[in-house]
N, CA, C and O atoms as a printed pandas DataFrame, in Angstrom:
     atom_number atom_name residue_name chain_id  residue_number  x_coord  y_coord  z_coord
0              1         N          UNK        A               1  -41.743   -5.763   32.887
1              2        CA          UNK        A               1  -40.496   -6.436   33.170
2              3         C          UNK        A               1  -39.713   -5.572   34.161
3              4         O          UNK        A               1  -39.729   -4.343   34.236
4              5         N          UNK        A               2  -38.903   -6.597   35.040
5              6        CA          UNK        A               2  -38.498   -5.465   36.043
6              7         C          UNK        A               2  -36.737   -5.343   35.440
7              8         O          UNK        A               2  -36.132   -6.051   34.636
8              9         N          UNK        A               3  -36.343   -4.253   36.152
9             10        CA          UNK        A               3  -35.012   -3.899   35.679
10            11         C          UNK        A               3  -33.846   -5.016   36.035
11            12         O          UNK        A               3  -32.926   -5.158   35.231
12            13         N          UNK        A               4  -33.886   -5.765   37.176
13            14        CA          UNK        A               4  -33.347   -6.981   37.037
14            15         C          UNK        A               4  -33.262   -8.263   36.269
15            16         O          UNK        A               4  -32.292   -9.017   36.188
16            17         N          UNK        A               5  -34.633   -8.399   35.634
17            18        CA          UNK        A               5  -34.916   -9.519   34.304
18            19         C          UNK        A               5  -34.418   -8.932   32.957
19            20         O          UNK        A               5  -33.900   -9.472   31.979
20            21         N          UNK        A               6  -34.767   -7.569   33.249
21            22        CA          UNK        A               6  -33.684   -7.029   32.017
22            23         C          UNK        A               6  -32.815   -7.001   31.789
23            24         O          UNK        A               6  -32.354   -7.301   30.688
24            25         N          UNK        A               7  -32.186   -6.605   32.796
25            26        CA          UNK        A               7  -30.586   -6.963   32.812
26            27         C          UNK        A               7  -29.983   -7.812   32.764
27            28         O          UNK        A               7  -28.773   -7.807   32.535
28            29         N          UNK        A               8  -30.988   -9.203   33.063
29            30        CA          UNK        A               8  -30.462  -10.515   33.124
30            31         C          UNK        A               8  -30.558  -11.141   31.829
31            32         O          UNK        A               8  -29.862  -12.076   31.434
32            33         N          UNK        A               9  -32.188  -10.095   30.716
33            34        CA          UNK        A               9  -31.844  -10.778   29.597
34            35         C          UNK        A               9  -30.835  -10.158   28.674
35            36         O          UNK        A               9  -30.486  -10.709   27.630
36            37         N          UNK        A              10  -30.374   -9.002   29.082
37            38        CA          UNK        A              10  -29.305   -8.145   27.585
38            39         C          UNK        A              10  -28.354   -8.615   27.867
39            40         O          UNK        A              10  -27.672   -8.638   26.842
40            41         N          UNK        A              11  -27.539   -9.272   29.101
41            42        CA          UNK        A              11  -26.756   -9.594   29.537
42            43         C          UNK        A              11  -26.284  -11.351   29.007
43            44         O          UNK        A              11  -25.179  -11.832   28.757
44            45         N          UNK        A              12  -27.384  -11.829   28.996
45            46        CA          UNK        A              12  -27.407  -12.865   28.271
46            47         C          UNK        A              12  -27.332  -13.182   26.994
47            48         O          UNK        A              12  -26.823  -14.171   26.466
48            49         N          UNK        A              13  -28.150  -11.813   26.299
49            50        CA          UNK        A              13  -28.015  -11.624   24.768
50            51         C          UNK        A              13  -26.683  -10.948   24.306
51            52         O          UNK        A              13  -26.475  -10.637   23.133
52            53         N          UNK        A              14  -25.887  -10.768   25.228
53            54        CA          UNK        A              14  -24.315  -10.446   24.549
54            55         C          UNK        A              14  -23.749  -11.338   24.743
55            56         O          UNK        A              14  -22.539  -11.120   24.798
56            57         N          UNK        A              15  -24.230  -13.004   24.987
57            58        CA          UNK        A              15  -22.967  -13.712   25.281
58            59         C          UNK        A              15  -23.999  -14.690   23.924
59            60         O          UNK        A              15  -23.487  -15.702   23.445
60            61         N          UNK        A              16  -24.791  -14.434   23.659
61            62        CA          UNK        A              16  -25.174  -15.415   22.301
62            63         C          UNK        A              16  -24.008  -14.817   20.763
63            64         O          UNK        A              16  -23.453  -13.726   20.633
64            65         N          UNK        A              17  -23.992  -15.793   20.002
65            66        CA          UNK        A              17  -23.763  -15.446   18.743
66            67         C          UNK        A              17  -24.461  -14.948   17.958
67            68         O          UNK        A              17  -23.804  -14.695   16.948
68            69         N          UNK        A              18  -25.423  -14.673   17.872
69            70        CA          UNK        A              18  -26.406  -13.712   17.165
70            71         C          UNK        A              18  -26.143  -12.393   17.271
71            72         O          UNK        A              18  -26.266  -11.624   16.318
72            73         N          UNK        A              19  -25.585  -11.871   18.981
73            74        CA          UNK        A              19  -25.333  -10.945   19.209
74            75         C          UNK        A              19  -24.393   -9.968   18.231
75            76         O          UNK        A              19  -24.703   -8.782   18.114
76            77         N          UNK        A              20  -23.242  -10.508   17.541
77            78        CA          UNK        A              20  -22.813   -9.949   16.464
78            79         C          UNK        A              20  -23.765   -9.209   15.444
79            80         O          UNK        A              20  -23.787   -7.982   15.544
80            81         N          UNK        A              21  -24.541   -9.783   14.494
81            82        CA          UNK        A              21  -24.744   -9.420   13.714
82            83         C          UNK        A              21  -26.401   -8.491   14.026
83            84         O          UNK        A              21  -27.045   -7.722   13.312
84            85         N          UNK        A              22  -26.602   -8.972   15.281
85            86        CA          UNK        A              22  -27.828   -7.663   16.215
86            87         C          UNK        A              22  -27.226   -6.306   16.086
87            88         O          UNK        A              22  -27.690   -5.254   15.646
88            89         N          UNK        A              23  -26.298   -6.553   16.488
89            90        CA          UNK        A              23  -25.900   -5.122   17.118
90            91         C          UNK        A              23  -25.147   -4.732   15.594
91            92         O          UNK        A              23  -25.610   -3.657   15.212
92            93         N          UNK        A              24  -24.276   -5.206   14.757
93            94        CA          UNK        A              24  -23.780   -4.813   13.940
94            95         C          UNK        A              24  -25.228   -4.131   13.025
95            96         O          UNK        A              24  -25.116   -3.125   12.325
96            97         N          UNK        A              25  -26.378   -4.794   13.175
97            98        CA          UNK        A              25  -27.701   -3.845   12.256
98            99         C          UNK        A              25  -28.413   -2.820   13.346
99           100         O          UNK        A              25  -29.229   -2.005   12.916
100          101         N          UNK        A              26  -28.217   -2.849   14.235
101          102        CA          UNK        A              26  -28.604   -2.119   15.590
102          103         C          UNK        A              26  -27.588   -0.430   15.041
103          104         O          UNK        A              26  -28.145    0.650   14.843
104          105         N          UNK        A              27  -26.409   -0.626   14.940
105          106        CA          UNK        A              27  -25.833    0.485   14.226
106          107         C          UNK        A              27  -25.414    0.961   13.156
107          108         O          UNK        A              27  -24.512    1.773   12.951
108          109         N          UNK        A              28  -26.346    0.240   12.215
109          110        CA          UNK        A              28  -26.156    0.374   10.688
110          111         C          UNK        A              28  -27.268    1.804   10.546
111          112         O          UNK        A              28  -27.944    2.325   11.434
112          113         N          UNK        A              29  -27.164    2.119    9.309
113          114        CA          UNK        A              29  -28.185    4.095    9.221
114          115         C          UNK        A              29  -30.003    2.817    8.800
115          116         O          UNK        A              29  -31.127    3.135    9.188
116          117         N          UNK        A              30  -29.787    1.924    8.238
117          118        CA          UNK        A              30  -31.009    1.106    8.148
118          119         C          UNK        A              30  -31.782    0.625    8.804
119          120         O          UNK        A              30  -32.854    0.111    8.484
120          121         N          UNK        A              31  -30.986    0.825   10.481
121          122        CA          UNK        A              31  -31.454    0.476   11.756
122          123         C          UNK        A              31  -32.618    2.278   11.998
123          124         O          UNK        A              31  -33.828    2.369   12.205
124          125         N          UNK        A              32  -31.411    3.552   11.827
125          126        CA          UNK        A              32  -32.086    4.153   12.320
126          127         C          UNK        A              32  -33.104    4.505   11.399
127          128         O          UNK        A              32  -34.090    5.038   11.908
128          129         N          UNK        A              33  -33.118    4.282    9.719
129          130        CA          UNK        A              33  -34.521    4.622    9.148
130          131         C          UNK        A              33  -36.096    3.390    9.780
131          132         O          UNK        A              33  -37.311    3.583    9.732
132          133         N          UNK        A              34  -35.383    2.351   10.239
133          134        CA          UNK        A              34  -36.303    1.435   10.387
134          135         C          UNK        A              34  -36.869    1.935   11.830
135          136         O          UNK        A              34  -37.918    1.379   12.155
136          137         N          UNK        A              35  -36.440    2.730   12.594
137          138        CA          UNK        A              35  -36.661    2.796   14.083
138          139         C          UNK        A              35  -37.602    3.867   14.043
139          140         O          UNK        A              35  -38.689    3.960   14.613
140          141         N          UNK        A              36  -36.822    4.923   13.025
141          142        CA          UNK        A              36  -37.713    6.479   13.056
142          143         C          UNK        A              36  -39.316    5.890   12.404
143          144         O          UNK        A              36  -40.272    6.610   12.692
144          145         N          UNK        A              37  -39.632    4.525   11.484
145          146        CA          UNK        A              37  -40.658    4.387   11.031
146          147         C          UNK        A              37  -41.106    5.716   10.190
147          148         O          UNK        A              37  -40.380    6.470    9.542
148          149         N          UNK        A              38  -42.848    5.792   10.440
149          150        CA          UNK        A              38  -43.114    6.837   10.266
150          151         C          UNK        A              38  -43.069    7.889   10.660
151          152         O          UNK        A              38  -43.439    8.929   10.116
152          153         N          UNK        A              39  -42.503    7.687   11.875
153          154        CA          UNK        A              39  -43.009    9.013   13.237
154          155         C          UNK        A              39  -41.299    9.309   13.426
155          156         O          UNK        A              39  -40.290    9.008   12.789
156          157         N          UNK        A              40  -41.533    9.895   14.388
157          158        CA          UNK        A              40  -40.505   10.293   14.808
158          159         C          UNK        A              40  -39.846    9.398   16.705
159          160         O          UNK        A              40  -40.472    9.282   17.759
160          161         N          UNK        A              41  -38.211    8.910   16.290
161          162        CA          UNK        A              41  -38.008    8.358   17.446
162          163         C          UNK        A              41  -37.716    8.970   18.343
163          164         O          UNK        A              41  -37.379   10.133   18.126
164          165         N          UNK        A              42  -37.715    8.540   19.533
165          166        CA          UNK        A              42  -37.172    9.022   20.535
166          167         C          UNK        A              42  -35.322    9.302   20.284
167          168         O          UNK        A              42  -34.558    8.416   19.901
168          169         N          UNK        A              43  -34.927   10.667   20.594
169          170        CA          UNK        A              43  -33.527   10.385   19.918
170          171         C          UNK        A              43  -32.582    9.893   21.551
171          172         O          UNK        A              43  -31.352    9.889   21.494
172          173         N          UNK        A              44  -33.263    9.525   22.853
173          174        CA          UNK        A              44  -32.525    9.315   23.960
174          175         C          UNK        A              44  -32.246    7.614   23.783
175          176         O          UNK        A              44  -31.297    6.871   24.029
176          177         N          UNK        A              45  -33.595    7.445   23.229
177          178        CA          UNK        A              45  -33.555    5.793   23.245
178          179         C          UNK        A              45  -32.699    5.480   22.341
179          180         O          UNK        A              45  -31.962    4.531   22.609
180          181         N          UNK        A              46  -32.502    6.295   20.771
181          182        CA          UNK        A              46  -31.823    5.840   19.763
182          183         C          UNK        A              46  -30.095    5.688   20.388
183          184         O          UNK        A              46  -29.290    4.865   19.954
184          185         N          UNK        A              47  -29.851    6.570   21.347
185          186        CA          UNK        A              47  -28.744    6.313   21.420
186          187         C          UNK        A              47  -28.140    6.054   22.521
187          188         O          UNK        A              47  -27.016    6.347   22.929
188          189         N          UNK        A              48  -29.312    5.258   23.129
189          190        CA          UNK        A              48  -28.696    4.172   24.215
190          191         C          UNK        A              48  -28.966    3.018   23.228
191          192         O          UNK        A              48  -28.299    2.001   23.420
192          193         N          UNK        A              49  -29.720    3.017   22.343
193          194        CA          UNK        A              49  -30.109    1.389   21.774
194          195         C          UNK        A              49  -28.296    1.362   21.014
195          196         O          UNK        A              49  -27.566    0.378   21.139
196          197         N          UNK        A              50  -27.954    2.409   20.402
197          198        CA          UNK        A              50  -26.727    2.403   19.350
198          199         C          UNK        A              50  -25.325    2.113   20.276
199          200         O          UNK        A              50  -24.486    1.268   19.963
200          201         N          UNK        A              51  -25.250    2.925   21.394
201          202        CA          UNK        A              51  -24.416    2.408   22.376
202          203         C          UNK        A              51  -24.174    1.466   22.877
203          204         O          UNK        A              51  -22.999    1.154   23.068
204          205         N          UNK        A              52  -25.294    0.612   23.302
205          206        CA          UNK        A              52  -25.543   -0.637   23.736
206          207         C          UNK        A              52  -24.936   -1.651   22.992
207          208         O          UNK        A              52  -24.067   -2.462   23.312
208          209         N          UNK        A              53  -25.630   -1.443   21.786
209          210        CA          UNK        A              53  -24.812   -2.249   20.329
210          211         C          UNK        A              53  -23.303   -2.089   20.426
211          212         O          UNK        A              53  -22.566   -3.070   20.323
212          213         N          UNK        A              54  -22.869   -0.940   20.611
213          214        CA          UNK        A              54  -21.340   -0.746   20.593
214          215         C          UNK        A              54  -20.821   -1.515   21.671
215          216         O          UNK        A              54  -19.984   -2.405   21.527
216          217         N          UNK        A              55  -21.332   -1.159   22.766
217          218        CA          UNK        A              55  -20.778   -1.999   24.172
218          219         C          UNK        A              55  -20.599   -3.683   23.854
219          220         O          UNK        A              55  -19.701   -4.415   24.272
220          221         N          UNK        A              56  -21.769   -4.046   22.965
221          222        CA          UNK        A              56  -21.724   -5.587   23.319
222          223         C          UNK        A              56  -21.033   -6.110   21.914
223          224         O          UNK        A              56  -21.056   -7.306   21.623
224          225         N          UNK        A              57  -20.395   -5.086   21.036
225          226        CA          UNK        A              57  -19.400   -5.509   20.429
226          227         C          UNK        A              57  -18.321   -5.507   20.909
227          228         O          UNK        A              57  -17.520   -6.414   20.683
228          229         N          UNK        A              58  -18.018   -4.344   21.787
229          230        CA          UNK        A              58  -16.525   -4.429   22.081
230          231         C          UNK        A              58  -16.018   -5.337   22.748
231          232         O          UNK        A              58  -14.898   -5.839   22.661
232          233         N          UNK        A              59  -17.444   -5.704   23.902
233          234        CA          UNK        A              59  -17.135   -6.778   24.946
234          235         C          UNK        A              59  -17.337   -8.433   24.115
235          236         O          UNK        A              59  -16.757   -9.384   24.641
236          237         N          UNK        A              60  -17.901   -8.594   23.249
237          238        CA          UNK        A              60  -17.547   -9.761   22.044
238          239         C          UNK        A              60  -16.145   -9.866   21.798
239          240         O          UNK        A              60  -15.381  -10.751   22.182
240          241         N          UNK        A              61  -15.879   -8.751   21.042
241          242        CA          UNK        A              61  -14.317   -8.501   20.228
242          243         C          UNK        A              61  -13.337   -8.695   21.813
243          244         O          UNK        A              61  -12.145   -8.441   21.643
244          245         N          UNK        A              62  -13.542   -8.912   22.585
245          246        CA          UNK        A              62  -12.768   -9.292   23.823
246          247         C          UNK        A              62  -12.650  -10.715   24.134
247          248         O          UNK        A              62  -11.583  -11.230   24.466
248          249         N          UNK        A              63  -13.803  -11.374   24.019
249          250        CA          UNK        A              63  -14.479  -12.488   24.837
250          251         C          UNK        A              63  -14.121  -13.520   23.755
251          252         O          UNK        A              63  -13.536  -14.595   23.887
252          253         N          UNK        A              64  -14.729  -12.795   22.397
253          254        CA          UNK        A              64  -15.247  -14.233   21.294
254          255         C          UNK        A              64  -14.524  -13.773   20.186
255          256         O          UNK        A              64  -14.779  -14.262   19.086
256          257         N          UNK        A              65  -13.773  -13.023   20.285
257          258        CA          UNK        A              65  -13.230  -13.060   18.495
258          259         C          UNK        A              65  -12.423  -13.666   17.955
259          260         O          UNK        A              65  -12.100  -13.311   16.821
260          261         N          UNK        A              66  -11.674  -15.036   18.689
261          262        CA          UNK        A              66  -10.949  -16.340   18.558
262          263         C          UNK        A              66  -12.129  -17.289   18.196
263          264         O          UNK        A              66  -11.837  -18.471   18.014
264          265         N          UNK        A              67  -13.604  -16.854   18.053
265          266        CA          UNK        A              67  -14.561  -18.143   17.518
266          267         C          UNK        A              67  -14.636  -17.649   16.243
267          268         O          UNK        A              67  -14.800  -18.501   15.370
268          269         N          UNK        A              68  -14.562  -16.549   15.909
269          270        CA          UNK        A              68  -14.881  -15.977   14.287
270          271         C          UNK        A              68  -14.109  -16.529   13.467
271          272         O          UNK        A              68  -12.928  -16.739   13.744
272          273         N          UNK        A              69  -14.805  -16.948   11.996
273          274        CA          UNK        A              69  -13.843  -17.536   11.188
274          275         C          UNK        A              69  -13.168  -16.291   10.618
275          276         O          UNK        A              69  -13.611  -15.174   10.884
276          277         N          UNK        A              70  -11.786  -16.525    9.608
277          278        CA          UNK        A              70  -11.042  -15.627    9.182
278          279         C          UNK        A              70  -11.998  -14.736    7.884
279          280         O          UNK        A              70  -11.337  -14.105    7.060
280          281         N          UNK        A              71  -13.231  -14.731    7.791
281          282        CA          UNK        A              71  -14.136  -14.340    6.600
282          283         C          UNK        A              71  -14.968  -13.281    7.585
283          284         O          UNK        A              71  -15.258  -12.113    7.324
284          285         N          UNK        A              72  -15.231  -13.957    8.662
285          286        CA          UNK        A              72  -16.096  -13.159    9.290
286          287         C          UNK        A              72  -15.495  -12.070   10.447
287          288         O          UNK        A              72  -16.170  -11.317   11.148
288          289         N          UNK        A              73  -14.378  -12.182   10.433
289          290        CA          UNK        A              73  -13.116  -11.216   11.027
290          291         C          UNK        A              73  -13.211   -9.821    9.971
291          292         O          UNK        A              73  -13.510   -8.645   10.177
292          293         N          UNK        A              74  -12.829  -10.533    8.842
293          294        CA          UNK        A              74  -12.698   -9.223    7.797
294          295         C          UNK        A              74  -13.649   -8.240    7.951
295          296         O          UNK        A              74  -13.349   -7.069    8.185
296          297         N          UNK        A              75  -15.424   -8.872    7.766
297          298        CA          UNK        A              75  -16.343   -8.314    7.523
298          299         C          UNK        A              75  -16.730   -7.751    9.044
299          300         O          UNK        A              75  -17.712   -7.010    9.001
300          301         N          UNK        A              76  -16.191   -7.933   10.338
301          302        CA          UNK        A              76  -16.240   -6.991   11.662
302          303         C          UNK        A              76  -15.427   -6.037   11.291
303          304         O          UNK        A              76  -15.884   -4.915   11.512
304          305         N          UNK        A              77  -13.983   -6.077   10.619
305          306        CA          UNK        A              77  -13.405   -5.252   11.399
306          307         C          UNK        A              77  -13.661   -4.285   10.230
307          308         O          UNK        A              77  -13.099   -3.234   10.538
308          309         N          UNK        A              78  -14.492   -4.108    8.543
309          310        CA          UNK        A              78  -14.820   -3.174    7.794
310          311         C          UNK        A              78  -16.218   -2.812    8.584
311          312         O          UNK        A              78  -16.431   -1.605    8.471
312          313         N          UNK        A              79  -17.288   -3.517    9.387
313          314        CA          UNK        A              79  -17.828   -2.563    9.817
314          315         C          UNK        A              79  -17.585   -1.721   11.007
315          316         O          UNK        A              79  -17.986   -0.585   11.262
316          317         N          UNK        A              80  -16.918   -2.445   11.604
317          318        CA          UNK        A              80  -16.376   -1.345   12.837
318          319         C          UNK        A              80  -16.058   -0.044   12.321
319          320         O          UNK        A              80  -16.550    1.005   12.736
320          321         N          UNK        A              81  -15.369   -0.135   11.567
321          322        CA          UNK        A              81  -14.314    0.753   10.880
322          323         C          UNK        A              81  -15.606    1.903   10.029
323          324         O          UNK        A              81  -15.359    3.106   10.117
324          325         N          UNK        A              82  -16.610    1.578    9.431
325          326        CA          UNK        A              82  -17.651    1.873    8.928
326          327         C          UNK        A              82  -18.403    2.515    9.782
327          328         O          UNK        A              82  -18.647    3.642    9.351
328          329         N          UNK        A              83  -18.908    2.295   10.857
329          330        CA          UNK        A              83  -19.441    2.872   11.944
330          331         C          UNK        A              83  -18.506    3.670   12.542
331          332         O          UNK        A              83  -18.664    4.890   12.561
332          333         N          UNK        A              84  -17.635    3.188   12.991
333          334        CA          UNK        A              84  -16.867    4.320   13.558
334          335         C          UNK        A              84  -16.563    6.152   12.277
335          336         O          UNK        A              84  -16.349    7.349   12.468
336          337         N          UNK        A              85  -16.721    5.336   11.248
337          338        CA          UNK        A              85  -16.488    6.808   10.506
338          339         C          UNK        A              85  -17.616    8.133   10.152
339          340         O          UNK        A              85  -17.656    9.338    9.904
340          341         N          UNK        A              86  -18.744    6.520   10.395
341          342        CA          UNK        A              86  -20.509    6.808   10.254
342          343         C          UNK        A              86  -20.720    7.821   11.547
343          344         O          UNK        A              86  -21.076    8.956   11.228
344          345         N          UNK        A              87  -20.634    7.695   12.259
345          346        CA          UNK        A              87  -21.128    8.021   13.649
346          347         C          UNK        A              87  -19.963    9.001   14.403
347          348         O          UNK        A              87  -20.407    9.984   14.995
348          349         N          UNK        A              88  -18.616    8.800   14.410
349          350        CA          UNK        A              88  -17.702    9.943   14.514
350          351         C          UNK        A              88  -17.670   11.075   13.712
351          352         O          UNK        A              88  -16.832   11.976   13.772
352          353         N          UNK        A              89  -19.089   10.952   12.583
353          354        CA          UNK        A              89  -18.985   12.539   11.494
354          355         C          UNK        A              89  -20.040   12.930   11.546
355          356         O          UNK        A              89  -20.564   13.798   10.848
356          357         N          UNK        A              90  -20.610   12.131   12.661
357          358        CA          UNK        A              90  -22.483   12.589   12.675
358          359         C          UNK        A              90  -23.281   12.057   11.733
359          360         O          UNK        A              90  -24.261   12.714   11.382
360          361         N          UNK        A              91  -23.009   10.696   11.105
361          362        CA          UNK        A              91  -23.658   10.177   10.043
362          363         C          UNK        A              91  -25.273    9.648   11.028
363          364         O          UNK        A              91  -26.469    9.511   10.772
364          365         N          UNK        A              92  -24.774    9.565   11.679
365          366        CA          UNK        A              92  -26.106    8.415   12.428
366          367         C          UNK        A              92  -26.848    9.447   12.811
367          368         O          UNK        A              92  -26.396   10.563   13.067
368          369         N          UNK        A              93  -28.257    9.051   12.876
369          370        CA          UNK        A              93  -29.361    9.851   13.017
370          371         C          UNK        A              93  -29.079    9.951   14.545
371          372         O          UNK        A              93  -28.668    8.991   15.197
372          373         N          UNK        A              94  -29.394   11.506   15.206
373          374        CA          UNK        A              94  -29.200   11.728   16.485
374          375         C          UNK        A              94  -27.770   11.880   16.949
375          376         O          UNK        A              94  -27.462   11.937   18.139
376          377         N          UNK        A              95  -26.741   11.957   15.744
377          378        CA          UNK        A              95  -25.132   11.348   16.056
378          379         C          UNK        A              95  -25.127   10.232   17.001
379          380         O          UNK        A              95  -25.605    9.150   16.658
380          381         N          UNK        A              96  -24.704   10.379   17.977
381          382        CA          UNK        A              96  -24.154    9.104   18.651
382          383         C          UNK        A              96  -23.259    9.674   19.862
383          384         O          UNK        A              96  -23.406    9.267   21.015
384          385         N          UNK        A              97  -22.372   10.597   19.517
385          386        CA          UNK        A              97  -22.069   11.234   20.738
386          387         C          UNK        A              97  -20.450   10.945   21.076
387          388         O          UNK        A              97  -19.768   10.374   20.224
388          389         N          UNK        A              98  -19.909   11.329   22.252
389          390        CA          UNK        A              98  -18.334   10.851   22.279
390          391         C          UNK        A              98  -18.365    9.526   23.315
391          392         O          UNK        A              98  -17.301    8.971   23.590
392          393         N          UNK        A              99  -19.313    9.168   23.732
393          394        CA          UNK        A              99  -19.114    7.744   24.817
394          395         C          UNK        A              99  -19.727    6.847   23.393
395          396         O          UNK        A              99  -18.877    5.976   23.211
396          397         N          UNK        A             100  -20.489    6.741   22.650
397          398        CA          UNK        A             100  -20.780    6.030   20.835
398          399         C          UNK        A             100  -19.477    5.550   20.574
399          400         O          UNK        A             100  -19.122    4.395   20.813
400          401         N          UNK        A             101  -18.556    6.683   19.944
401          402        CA          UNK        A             101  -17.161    6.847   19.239
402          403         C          UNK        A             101  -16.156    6.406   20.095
403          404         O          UNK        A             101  -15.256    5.831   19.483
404          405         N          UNK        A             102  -16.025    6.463   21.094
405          406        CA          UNK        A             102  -14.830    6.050   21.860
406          407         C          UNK        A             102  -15.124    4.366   22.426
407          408         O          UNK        A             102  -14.246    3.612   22.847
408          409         N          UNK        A             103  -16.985    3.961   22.267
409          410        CA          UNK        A             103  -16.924    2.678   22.539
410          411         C          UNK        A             103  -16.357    1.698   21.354
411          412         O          UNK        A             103  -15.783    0.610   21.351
412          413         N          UNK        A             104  -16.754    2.524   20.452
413          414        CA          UNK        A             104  -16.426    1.991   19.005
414          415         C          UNK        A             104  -15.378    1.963   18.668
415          416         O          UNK        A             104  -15.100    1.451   17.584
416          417         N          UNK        A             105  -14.489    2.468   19.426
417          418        CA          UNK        A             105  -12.897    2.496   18.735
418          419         C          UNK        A             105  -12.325    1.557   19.874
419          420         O          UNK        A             105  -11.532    0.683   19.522
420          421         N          UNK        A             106  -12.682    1.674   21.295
421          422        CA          UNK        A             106  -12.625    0.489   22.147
422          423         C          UNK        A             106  -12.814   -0.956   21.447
423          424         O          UNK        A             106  -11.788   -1.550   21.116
424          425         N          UNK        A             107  -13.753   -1.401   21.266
425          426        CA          UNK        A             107  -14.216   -2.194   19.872
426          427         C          UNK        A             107  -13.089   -2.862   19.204
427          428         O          UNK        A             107  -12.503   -3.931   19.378
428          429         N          UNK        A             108  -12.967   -1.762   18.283
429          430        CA          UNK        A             108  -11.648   -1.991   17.392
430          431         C          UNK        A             108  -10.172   -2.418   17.954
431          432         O          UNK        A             108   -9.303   -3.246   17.682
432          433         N          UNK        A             109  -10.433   -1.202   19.044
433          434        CA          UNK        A             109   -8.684   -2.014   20.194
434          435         C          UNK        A             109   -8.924   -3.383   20.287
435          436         O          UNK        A             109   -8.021   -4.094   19.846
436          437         N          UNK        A             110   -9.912   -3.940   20.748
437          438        CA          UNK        A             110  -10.325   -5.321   21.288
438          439         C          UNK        A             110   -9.520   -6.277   20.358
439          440         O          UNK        A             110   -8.527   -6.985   20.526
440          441         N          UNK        A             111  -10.491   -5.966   19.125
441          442        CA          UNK        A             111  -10.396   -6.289   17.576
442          443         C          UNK        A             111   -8.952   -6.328   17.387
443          444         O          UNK        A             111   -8.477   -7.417   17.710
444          445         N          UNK        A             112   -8.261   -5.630   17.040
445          446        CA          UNK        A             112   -7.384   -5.827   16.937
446          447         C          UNK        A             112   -5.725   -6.299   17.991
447          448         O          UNK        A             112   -4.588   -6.653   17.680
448          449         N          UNK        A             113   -6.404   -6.058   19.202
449          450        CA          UNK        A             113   -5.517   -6.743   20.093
450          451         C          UNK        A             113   -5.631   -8.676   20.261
451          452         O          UNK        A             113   -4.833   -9.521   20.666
452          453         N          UNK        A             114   -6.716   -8.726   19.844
453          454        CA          UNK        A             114   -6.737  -10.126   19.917
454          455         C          UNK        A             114   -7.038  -11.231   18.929
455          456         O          UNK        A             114   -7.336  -12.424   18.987
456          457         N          UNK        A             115   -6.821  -10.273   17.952
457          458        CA          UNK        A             115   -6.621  -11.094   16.037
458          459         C          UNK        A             115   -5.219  -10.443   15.751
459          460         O          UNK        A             115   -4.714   -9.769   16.648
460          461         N          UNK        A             116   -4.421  -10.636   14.310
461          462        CA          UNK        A             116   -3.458  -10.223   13.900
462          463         C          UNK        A             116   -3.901   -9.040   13.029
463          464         O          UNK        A             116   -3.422   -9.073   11.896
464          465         N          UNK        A             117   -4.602   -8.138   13.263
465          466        CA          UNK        A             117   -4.752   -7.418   12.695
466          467         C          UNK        A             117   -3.891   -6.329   12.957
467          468         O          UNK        A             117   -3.965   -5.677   13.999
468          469         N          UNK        A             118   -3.096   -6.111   12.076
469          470        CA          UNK        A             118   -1.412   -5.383   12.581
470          471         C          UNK        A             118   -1.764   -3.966   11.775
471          472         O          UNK        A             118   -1.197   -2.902   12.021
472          473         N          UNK        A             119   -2.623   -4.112   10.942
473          474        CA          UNK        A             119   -2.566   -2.893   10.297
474          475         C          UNK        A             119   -3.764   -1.621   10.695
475          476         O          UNK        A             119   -4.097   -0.682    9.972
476          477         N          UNK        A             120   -4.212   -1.922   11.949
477          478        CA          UNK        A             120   -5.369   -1.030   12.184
478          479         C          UNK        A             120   -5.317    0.550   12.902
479          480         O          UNK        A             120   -6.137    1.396   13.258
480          481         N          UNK        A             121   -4.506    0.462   12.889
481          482        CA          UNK        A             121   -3.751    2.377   13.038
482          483         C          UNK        A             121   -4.101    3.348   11.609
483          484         O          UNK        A             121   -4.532    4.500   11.555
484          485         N          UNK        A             122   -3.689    2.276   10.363
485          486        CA          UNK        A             122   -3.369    2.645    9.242
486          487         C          UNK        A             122   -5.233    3.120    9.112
487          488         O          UNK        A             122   -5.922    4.127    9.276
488          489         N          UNK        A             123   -5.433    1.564    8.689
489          490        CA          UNK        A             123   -7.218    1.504    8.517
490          491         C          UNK        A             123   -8.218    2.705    9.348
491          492         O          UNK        A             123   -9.315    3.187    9.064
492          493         N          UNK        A             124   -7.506    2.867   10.209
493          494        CA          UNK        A             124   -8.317    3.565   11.171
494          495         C          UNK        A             124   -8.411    5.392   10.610
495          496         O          UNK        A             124   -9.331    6.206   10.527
496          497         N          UNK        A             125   -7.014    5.420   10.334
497          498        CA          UNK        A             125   -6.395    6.655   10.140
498          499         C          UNK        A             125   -6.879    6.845    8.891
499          500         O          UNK        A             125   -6.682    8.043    8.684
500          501         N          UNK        A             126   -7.472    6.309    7.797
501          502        CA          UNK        A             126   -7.551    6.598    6.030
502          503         C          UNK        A             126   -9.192    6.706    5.836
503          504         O          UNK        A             126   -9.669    6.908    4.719
């Protein structure tokens, strides 16, 4: 595949709805036991694959988070919040890094700039 069809398909796969809950298991720790398998992963790929995930949440939580119902709002903005605490303490295999953590809290700005989520300073902070 050349780097243009690629780009044309990830690019496409952040504007599906599936894309949520990809990327939300893309940076879950079940992603990285499932990736390491038996062997051992690559830890460059792990954390462009985990970044990536972050990117095409934040750019969701921009685009689409007026399609989410008020059930499925809740359950983004506890995993955001989950990952961001996962991966800002080095929970994630390989950590994740400070462009990971700062996409992820980007994310959350999104998140909360464009729902009523008034209390996410607090959430963020506890």
């Amino acid at each position: 595949m050349r780097r243009d069809e690629a780009d044309a398909y990830l690019t496409s796969f952040q504007r599906r709805p599936s894309a949520w809950s990809v990327c939300d298991r893309l940076l879950s720790p079940e992603s990285d036991a499932a990736a390491a398998g038996g062997g051992t992963q690559d830890p460059a790929a792990a954390q462009q694959r985990r970044f990536f995930a972050a990117q095409t949440l934040h750019a969701k939580c921009l685009r689409d988070a007026a399609c989410l119902s008020p059930e499925s709002l809740a359950g983004l903005r506890d995993s955001l919040l989950g990952h961001l605490v996962r991966h800002a303490s080095g929970g994630g295999a390989g950590g994740g890094g400070r462009a990971l953590v700062t996409r992820l809290c980007m994310a959350i700005a999104a998140l909360a700039a464009q729902t009523s989520w008034s209390s996410v300073l607090s959430d963020v902070s506890s």
